[in-house]
C-alpha positions as CSV (number, residue, x, y, z in Angstrom):
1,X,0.0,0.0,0.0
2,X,1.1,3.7,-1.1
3,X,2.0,6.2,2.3
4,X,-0.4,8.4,2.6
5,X,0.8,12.4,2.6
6,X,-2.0,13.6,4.8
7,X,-3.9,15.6,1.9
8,X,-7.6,14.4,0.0
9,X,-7.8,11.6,-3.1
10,X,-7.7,15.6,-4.9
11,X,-4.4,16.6,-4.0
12,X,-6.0,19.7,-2.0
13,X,-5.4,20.1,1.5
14,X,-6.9,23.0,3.6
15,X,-3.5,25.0,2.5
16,X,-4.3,24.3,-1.5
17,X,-8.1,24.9,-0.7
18,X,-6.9,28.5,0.7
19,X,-4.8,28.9,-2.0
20,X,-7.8,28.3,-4.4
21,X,-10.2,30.5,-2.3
22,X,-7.7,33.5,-2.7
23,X,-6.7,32.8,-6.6
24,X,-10.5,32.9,-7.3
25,X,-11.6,36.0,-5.3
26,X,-8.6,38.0,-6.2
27,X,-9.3,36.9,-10.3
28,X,-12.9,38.0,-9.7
29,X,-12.1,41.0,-7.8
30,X,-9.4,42.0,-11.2
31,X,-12.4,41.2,-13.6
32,X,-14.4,43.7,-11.7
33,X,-17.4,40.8,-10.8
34,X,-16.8,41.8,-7.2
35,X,-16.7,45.4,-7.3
36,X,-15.2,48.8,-5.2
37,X,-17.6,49.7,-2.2
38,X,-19.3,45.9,-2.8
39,X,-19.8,43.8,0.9
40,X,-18.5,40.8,1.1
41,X,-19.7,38.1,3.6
42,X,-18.1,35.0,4.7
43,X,-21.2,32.5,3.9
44,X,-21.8,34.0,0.9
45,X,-18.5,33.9,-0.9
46,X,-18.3,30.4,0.7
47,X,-21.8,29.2,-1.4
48,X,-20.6,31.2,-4.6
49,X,-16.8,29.1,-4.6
50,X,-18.7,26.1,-3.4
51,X,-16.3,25.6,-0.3
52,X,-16.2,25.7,3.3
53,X,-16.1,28.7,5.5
54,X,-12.7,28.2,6.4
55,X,-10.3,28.6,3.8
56,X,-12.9,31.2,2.2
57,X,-12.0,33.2,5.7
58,X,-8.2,32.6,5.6
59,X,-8.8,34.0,2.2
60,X,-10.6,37.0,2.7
61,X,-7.6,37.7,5.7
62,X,-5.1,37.5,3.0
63,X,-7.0,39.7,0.6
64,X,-7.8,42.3,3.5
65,X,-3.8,42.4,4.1
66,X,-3.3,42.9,0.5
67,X,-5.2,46.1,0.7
68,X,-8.4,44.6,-1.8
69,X,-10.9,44.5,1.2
70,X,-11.5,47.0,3.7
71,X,-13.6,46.9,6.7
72,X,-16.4,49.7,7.0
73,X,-18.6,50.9,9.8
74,X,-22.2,49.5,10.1
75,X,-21.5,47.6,6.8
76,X,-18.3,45.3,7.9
77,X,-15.9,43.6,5.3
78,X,-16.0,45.5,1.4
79,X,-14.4,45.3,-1.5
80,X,-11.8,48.7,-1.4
81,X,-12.9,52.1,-2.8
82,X,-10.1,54.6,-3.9
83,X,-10.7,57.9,-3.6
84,X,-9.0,61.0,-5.7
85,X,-5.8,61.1,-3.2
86,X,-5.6,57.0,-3.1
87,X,-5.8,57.3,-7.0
88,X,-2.7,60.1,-7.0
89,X,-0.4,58.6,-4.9
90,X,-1.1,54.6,-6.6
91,X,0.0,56.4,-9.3
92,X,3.1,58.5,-8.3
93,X,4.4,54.7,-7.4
94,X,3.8,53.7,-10.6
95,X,5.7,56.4,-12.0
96,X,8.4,55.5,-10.3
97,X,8.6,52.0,-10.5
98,X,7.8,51.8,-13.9
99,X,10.5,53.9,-14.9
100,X,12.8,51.7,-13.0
101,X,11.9,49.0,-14.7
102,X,12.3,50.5,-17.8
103,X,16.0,51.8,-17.2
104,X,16.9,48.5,-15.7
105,X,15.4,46.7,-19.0
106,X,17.4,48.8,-21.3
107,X,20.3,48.1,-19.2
108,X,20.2,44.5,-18.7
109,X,17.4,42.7,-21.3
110,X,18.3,40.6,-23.4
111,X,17.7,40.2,-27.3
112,X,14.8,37.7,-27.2
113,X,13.3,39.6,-24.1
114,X,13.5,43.2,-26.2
115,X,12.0,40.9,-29.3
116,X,9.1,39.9,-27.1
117,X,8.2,43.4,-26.4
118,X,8.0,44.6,-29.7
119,X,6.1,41.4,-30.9
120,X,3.7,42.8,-28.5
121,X,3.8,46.0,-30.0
122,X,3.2,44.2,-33.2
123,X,0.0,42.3,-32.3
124,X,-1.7,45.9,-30.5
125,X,-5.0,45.1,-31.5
126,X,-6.0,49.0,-32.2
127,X,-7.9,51.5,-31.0
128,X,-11.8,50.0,-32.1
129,X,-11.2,46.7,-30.1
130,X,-13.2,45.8,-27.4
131,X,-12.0,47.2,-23.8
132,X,-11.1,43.7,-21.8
133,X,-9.0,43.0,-24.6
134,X,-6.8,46.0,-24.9
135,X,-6.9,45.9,-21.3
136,X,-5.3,42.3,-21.5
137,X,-2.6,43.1,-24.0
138,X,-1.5,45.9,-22.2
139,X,-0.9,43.9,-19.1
140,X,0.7,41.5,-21.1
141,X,3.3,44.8,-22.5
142,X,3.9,46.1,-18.6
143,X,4.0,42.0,-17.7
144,X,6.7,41.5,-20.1
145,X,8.6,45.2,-19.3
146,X,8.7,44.1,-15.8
147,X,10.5,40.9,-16.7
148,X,12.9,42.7,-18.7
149,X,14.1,44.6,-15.9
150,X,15.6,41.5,-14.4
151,X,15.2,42.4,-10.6
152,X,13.2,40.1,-8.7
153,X,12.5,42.6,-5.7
154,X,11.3,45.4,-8.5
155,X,8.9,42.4,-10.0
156,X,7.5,41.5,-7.0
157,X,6.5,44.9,-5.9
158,X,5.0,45.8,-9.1
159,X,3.0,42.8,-9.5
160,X,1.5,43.8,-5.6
161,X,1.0,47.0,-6.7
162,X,-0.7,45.8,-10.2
163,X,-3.3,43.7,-7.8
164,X,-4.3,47.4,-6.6
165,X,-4.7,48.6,-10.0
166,X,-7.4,45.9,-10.0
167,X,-9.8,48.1,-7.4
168,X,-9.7,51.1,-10.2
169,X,-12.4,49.6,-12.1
170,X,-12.9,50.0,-16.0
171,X,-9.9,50.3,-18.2
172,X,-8.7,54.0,-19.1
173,X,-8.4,52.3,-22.7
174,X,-12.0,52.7,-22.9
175,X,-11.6,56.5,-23.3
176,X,-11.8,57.5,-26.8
177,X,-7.9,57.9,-28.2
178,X,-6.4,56.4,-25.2
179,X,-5.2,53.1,-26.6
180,X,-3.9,55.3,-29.8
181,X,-1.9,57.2,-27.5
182,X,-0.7,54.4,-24.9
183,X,0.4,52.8,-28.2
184,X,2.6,55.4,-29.0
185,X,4.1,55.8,-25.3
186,X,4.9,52.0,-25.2
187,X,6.8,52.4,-28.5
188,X,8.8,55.3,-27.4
189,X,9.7,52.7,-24.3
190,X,10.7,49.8,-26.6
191,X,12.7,51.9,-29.1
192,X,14.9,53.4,-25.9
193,X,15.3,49.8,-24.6
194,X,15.9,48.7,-27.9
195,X,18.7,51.7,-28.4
196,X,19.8,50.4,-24.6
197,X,19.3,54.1,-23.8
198,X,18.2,53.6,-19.9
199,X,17.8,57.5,-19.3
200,X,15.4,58.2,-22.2
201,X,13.8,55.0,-21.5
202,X,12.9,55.8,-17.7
203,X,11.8,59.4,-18.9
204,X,9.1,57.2,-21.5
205,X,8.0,54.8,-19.4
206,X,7.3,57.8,-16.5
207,X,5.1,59.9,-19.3
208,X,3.6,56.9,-19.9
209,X,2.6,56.5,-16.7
210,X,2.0,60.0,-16.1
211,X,-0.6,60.2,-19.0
212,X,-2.3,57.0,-18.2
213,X,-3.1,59.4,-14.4
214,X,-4.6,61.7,-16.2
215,X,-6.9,59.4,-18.2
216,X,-7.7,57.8,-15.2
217,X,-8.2,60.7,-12.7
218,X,-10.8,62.0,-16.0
219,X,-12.7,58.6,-16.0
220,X,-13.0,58.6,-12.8
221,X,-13.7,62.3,-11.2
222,X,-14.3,64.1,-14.5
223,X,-12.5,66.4,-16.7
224,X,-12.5,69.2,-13.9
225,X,-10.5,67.0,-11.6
226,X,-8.5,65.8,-14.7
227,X,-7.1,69.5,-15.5
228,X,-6.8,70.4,-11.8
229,X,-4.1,67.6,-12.1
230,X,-2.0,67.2,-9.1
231,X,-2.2,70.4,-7.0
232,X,-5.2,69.5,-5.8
233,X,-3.2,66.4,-4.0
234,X,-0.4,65.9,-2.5
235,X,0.7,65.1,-6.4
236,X,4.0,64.6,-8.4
237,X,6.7,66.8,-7.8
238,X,6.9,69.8,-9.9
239,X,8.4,68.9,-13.6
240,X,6.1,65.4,-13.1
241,X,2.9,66.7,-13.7
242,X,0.5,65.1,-15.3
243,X,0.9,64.8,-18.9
244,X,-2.4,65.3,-21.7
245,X,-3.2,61.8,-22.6
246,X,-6.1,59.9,-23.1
């Protein structure tokens, strides 16, 4: 007879089952199907994955430490709302990270990583496609920048900080022009990591970044807020404000 190793005929033990729990929230939380300001109760999310309470609560624990849930008064455990300063300073990180990442990556990618990106440039499905699907090929571009950058520590922060992104809710690549113009950011990124130019490539990747604010402070809080741009916050420095961009 085979030892046993303590978990199900499934392979899943309460650790996978967690594991699942999380995966599944998180993935619904990204695809907006759990929304900003939404409650979340144990039961419930326990009846819609089909599990037990138990690793549906470890998972909600890990999602609250994350940042994704927040508890409210009167109304307990919610999915997160960002609110105009929240939205600023998310940004501001990206800014800088991003532009890390894109000096390190002209710096240190190799040929077939720097062929990648632009065969991603290459398959930009254009401005008329649907949302969901720009949205997905430009994580797939900032996935594949982040790699680039070879730096472990740098990926690992940005892919925490692209699970906040998640709580922003529709893509700014809905706005009219916006996928037109975040086309022609990411190639001014690729063509500086292709020219391994790591000054010129940082400055690209933080308009880039600084443009896609601005489209997303006017999606979200309206053109007002957009051209108020950061001195209404606690914002970029001066010399990083945000760009025109849709």
């Amino acid at each position: 007879m085979a030892r046993g190793n303590g978990k199900s005929a499934t392979g899943e033990g309460p650790e996978s089952r967690g594991e699942i729990a999380y995966a599944r929230l998180k993935e619904a939380i990204q695809a907006g199907a759990l929304k900003p300001g939404e409650r979340i109760r144990e039961i419930e999310m326990a009846e819609r994955l089909n599990m037990s309470r138990t690793p549906v609560r470890e998972a909600l624990r890990r999602l609250e430490a994350d940042g994704l849930l927040s508890f409210a008064p009167y109304r307990g455990m919610v999915i997160a709302e960002l609110d105009h300063q929240a939205v600023m300073e998310l940004y501001q990180m990206r800014e800088v990270l991003e532009g890390t990442a894109a000096g390190l990556a002209a710096r240190h990618a190799s040929e077939a990583e720097i062929a990648v990106l632009r065969d991603i440039m290459v398959t930009d499905p254009g401005d008329d496609a649907d949302p969901q699907r720009l949205a997905q090929h430009n994580r797939q571009f900032h996935g594949a920048l982040y790699r680039a950058a070879h730096n472990r520590y740098l990926l690992k922060t940005l892919n925490v900080l692209r699970d906040a992104m998640a709580l922003l809710g529709m893509t700014t690549l809905s706005l009219t022009g916006r996928s037109d113009t975040a086309f022609d950011e990411h190639d001014a990124i690729v063509r500086a990591i292709e020219e391994h130019n790591p000054e010129a490539a940082e400055a690209a990747a933080r308009a880039h970044i600084r443009s896609a604010q601005r489209a997303r402070i006017r999606l979200m809080f309206g053109e007002e807020a957009a051209a108020a741009g950061p001195s209404t916050t606690n914002g970029p420095a001066e010399g990083r404000a945000v760009s025109d961009g849709g």
